[in-house]
BAZA-593103 format. One record per residue: residue number from 1; x negated, y, z negated of N, C-alpha, C, O in turn. Coordinates in nm, 3 decimals, padded with zeros to 5 digits. Each point is the difference from the previous one (the first is absolute). Example, Ala and Ser with C-alpha at 12.3 -4.5 7.8 and 13.67 -1.06 7.14 Angstrom:
<sites>
+-----+---------+---------+---------+---------+---------+---------+---------+---------+---------+---------+---------+---------+
:   i :     nc1 :     nc2 :     nc3 :    cac1 :    cac2 :    cac3 :     cc1 :     cc2 :     cc3 :     oc1 :     oc2 :     oc3 :
+-----+---------+---------+---------+---------+---------+---------+---------+---------+---------+---------+---------+---------+
:   1 : -01.319 : -00.569 : -00.780 :  00.089 :  00.119 :  00.000 : -00.090 :  00.120 :  00.000 : -00.104 : -00.002 : -00.066 :
:   2 :  00.139 :  00.107 :  00.138 : -00.082 :  00.119 : -00.006 :  00.077 :  00.109 : -00.073 : -00.051 :  00.111 : -00.017 :
+-----+---------+---------+---------+---------+---------+---------+---------+---------+---------+---------+---------+---------+
</sites>
This chain:
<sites>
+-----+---------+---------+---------+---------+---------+---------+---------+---------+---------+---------+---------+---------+
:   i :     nc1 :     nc2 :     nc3 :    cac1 :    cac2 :    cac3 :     cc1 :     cc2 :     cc3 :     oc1 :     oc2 :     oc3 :
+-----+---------+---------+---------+---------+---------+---------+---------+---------+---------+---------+---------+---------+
:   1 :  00.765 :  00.519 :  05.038 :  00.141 :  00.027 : -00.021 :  00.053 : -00.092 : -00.111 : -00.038 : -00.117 :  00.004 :
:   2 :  00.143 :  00.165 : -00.128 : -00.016 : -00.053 : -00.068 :  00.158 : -00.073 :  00.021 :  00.102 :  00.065 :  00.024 :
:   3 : -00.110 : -00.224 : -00.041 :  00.102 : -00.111 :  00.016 :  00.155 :  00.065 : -00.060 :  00.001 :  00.084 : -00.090 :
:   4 :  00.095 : -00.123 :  00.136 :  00.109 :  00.011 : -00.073 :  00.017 : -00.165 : -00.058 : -00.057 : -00.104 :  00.034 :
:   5 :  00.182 :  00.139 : -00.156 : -00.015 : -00.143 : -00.077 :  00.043 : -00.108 :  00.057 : -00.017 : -00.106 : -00.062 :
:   6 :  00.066 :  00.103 :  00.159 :  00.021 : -00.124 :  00.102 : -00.096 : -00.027 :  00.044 : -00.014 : -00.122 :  00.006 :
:   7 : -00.090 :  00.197 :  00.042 : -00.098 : -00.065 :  00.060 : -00.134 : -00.042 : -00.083 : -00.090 : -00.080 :  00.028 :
:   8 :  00.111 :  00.162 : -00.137 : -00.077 : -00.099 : -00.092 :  00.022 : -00.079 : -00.022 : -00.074 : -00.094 :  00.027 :
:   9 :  00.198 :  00.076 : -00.094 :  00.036 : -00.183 :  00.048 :  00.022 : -00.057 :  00.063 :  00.047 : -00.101 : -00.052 :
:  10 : -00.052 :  00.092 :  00.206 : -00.071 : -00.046 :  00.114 : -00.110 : -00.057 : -00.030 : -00.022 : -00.117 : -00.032 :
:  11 : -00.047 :  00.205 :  00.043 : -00.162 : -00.004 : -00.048 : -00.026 : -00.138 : -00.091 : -00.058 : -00.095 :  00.052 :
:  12 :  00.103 :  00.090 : -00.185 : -00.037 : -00.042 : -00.106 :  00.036 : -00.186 :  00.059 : -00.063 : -00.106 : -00.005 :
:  13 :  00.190 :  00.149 :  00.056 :  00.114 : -00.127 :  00.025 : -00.117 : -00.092 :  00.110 : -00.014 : -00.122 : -00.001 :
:  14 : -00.058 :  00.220 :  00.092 : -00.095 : -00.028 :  00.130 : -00.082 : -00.041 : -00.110 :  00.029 : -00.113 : -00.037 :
:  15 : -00.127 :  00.170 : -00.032 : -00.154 : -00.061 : -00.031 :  00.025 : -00.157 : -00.095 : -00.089 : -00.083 : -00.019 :
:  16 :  00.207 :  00.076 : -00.023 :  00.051 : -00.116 : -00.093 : -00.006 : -00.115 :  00.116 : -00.055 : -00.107 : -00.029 :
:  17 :  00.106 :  00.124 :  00.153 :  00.009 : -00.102 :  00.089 : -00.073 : -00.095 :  00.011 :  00.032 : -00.114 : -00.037 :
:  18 : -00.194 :  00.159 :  00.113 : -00.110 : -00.087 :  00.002 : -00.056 : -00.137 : -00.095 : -00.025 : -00.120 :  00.009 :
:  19 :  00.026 :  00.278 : -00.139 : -00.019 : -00.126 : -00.133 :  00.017 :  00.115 : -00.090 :  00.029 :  00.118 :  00.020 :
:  20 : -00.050 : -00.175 : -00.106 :  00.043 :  00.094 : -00.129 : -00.168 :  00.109 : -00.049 : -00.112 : -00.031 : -00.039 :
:  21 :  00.196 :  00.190 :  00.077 : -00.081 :  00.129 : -00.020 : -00.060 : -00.001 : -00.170 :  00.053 : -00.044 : -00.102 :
:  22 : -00.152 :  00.096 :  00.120 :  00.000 :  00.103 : -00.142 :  00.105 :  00.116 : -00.057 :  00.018 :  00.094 :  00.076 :
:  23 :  00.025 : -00.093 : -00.153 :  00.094 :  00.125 : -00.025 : -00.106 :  00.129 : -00.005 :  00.056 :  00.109 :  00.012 :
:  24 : -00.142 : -00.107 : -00.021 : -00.036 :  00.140 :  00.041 : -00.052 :  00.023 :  00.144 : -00.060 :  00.101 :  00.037 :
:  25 :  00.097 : -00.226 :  00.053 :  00.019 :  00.049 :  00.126 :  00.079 :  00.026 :  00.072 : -00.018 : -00.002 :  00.122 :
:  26 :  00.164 :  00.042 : -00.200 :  00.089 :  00.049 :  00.033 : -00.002 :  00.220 : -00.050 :  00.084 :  00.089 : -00.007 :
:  27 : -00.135 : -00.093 :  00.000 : -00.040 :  00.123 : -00.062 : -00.164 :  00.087 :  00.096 : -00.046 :  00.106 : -00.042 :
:  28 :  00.012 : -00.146 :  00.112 : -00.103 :  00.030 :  00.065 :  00.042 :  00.001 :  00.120 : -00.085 :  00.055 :  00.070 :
:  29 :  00.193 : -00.094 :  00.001 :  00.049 : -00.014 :  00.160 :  00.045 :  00.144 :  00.072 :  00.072 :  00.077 : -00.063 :
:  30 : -00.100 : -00.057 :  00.147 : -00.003 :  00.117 :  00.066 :  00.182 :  00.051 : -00.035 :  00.105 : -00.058 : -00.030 :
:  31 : -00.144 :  00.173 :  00.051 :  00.130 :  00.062 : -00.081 :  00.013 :  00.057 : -00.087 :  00.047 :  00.112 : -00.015 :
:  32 : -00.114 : -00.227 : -00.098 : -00.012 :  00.000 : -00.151 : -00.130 :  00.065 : -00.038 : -00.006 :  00.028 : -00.120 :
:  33 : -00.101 :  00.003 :  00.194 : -00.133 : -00.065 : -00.080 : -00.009 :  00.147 :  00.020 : -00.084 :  00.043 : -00.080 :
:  34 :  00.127 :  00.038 :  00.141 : -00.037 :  00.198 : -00.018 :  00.072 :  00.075 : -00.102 : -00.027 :  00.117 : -00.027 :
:  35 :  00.154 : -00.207 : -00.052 :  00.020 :  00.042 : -00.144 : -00.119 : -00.016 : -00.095 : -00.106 : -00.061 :  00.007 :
:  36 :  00.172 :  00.149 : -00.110 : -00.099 : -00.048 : -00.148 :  00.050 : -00.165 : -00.001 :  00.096 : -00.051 :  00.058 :
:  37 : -00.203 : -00.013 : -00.152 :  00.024 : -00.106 : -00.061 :  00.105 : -00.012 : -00.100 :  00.042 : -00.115 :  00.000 :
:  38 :  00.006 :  00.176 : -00.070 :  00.107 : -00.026 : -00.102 :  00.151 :  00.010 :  00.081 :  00.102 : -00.044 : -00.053 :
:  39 : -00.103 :  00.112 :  00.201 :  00.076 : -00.013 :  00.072 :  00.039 : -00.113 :  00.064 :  00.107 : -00.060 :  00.001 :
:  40 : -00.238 :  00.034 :  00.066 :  00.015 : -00.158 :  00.071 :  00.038 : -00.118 : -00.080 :  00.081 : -00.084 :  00.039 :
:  41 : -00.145 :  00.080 : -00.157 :  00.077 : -00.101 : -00.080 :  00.138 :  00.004 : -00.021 :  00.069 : -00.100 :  00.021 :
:  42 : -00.005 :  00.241 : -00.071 :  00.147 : -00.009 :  00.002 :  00.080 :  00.011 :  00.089 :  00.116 : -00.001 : -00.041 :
:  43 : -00.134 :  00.018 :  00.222 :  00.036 :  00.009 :  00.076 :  00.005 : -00.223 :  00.067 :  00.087 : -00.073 :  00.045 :
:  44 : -00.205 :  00.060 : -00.074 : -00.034 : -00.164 :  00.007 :  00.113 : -00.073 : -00.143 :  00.064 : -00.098 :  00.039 :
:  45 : -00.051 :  00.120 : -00.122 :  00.040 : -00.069 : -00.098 :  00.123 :  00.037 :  00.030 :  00.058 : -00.091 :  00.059 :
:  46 :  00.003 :  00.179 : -00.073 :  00.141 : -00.016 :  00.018 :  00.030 : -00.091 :  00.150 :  00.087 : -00.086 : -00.016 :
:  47 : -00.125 :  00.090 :  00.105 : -00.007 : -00.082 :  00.096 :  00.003 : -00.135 :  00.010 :  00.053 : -00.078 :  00.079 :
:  48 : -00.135 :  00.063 : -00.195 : -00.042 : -00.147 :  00.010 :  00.099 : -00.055 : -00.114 :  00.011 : -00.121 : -00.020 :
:  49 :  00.070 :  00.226 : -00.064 :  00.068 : -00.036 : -00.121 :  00.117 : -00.054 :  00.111 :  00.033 : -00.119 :  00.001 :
:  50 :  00.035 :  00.230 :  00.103 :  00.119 : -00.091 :  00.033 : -00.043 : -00.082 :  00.068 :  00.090 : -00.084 :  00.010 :
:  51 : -00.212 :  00.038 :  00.073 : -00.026 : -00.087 :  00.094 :  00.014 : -00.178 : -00.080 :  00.028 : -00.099 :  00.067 :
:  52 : -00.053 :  00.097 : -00.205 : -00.012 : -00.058 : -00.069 :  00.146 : -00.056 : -00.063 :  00.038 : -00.117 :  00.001 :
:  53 :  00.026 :  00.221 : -00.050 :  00.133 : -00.050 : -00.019 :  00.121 : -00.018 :  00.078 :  00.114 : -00.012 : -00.046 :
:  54 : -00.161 :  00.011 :  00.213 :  00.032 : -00.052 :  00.110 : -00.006 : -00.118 :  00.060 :  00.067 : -00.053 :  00.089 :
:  55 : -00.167 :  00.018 : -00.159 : -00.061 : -00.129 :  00.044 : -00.079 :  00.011 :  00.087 : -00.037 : -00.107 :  00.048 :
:  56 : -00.019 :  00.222 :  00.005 : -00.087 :  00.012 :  00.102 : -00.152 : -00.063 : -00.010 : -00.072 : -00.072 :  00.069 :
:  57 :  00.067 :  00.127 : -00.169 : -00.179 : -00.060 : -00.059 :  00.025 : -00.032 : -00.186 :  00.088 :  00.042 : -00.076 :
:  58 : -00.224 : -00.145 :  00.049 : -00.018 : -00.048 : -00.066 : -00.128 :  00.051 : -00.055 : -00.099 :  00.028 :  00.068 :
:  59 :  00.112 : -00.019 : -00.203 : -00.144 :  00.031 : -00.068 : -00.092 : -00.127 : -00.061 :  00.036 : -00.110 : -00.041 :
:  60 : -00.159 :  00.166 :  00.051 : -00.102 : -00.125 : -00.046 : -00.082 :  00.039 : -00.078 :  00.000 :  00.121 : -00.024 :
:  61 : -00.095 : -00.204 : -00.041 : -00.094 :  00.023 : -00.086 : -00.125 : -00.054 :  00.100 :  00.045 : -00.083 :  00.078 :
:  62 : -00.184 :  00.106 : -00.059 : -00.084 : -00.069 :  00.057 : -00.160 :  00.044 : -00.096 : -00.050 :  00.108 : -00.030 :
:  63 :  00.023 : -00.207 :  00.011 : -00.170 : -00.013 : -00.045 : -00.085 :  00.016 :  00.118 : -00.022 : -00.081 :  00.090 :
:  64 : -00.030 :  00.225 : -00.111 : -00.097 :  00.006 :  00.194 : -00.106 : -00.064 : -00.053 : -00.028 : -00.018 : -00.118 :
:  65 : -00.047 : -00.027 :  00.246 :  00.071 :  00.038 :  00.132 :  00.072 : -00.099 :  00.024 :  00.107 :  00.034 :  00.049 :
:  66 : -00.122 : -00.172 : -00.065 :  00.059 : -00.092 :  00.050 :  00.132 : -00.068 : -00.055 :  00.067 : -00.079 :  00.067 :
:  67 : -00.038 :  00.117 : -00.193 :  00.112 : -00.067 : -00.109 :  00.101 : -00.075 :  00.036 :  00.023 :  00.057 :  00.107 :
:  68 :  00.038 : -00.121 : -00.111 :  00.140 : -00.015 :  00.000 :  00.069 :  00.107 : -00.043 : -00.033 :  00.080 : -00.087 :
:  69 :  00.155 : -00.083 :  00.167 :  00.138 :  00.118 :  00.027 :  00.089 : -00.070 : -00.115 :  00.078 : -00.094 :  00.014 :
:  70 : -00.106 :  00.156 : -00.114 :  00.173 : -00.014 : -00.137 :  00.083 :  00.048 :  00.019 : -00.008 :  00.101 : -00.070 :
:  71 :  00.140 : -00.097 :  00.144 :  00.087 :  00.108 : -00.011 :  00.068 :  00.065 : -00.149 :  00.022 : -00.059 : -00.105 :
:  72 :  00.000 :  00.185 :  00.136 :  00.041 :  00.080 : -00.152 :  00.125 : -00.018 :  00.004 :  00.062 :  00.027 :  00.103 :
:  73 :  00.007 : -00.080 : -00.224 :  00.131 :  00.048 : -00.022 :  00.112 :  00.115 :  00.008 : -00.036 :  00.117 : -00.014 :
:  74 :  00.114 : -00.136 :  00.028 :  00.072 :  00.141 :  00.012 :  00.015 :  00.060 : -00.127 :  00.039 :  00.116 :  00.011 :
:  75 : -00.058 : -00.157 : -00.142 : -00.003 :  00.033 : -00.097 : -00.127 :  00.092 : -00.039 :  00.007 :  00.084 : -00.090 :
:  76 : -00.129 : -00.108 :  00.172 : -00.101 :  00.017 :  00.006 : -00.028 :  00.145 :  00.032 : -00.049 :  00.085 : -00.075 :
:  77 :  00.103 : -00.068 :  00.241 :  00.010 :  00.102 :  00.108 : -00.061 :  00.125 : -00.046 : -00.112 :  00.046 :  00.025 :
:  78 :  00.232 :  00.014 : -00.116 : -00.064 :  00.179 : -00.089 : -00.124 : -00.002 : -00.072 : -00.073 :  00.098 : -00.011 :
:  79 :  00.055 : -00.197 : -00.033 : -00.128 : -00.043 : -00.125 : -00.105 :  00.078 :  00.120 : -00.046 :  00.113 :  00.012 :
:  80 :  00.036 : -00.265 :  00.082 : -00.066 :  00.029 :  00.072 : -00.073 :  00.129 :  00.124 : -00.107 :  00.039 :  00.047 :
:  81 :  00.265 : -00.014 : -00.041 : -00.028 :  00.132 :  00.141 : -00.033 :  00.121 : -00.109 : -00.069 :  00.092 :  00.043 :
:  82 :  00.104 : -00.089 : -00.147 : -00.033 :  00.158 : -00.048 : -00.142 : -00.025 : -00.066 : -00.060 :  00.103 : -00.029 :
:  83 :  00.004 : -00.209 :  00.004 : -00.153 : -00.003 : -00.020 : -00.114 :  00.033 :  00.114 : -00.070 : -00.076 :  00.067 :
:  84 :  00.077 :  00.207 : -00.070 : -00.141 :  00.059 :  00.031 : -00.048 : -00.075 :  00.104 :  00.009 :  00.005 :  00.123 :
:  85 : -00.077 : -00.099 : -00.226 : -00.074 : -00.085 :  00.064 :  00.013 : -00.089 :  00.068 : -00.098 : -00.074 :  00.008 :
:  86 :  00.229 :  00.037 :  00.075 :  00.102 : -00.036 :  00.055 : -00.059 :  00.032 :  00.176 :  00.006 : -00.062 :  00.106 :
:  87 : -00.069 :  00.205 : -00.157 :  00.020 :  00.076 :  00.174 : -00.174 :  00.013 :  00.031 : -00.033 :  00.034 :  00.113 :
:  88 : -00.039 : -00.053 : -00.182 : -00.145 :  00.023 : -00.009 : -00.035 : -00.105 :  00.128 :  00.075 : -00.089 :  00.040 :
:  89 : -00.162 :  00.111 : -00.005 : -00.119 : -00.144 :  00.099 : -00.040 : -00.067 : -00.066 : -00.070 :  00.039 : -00.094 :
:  90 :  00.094 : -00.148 :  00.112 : -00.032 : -00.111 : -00.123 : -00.184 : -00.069 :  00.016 : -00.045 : -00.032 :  00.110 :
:  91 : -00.031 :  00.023 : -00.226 : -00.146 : -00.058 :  00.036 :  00.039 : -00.138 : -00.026 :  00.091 : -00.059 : -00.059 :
:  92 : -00.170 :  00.038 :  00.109 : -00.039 : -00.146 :  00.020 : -00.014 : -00.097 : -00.135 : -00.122 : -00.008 : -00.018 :
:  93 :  00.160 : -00.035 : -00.041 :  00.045 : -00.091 : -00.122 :  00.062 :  00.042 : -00.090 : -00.011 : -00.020 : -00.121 :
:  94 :  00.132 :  00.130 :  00.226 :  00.097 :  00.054 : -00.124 :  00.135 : -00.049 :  00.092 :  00.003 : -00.048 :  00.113 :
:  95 :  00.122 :  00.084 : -00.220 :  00.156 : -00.065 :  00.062 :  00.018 :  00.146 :  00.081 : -00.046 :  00.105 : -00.047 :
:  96 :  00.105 : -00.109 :  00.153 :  00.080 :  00.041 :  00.116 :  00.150 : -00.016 : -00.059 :  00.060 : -00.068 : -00.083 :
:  97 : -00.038 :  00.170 :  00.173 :  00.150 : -00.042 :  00.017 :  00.056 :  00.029 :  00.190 : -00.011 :  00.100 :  00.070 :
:  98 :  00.048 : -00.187 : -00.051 :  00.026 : -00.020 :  00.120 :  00.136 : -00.035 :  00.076 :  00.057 : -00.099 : -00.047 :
:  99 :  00.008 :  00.166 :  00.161 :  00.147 : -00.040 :  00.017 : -00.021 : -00.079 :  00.175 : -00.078 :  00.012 :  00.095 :
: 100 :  00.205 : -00.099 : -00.130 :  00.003 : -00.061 :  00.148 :  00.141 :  00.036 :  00.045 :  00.082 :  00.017 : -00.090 :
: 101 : -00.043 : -00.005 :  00.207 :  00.136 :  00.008 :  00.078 :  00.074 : -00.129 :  00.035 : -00.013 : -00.054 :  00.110 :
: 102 :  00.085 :  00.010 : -00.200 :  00.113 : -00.151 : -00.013 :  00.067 :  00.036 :  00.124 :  00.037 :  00.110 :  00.040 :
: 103 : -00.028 : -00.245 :  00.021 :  00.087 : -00.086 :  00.125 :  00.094 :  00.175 :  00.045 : -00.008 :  00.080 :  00.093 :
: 104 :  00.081 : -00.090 : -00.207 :  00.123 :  00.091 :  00.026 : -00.036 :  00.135 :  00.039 :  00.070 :  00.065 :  00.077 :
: 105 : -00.193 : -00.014 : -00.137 : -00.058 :  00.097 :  00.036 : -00.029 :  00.030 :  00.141 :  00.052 :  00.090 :  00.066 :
: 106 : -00.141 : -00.176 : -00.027 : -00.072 : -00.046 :  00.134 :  00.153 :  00.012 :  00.098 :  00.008 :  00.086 :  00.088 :
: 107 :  00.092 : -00.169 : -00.113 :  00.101 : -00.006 :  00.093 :  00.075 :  00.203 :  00.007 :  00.040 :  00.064 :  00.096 :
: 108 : -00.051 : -00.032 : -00.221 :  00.066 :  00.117 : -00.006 : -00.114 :  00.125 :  00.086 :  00.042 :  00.100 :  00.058 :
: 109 : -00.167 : -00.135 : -00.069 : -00.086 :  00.089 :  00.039 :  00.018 :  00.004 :  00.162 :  00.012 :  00.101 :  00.069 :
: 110 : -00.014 : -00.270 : -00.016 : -00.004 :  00.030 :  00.156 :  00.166 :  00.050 :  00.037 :  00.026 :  00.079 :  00.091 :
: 111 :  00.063 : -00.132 : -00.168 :  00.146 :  00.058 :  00.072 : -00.039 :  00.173 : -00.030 :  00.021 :  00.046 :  00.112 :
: 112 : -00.048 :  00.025 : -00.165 : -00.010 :  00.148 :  00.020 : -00.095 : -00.014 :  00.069 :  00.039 :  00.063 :  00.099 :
: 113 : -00.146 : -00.101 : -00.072 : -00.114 :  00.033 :  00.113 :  00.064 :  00.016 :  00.157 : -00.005 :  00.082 :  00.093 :
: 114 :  00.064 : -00.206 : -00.123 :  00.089 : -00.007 :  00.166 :  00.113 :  00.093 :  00.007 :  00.042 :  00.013 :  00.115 :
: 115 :  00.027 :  00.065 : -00.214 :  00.097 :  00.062 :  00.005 : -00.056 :  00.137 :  00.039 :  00.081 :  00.079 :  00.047 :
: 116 : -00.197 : -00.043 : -00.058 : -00.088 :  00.146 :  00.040 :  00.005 :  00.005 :  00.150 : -00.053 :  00.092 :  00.060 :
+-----+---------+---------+---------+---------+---------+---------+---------+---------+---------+---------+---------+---------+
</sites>
């Protein structure tokens, strides 16, 4: 069944929690993953565009597998999300791009969890 856009960003807002996702594992999560691919990306990106200028989540840069987390600028953001290669599975001694769910996020995610 395929997500409505709240609950993709649910979703996105959830996998940021733990630690910070791959952005193309926001695009593979049930819901999403029985569209085409050029869908899931723009159904994920716009998602993650307001989740971002919410303050919900934060974008990163990471050197896999192990790198240090750079966060991207907001100046950065479009460069980044409309590159392709942005949404791909990243190999192993190439840059990622990766998002985490900030404090405010986390607090905003469980007050609607509990409000269900």
């Amino acid at each position: 069944m395929i997500k409505t856009h709240e609950e993709i960003r649910q979703t996105i807002t959830f996998l940021g929690i733990e630690d910070c996702s791959l952005l193309w594992e926001a695009t593979v999560e049930k819901g999403l993953y029985e569209l085409p691919p050029e869908d899931r990306v723009r159904l994920a990106r716009r998602a993650i565009e307001e989740l971002l200028r919410e303050g919900i989540v934060k974008l990163y840069r990471c050197h896999e597998p192990d790198g240090q987390l750079e966060e991207i600028s907001k100046e950065k953001w479009e460069q980044v999300l409309s590159n392709q290669n942005s949404w791909l599975e990243p190999k192993r001694d190439t840059v990622s791009i990766r998002f985490g769910t900030t404090s405010e996020g986390k607090a905003a995610y469980f007050a609607a969890e509990r409000s269900k």
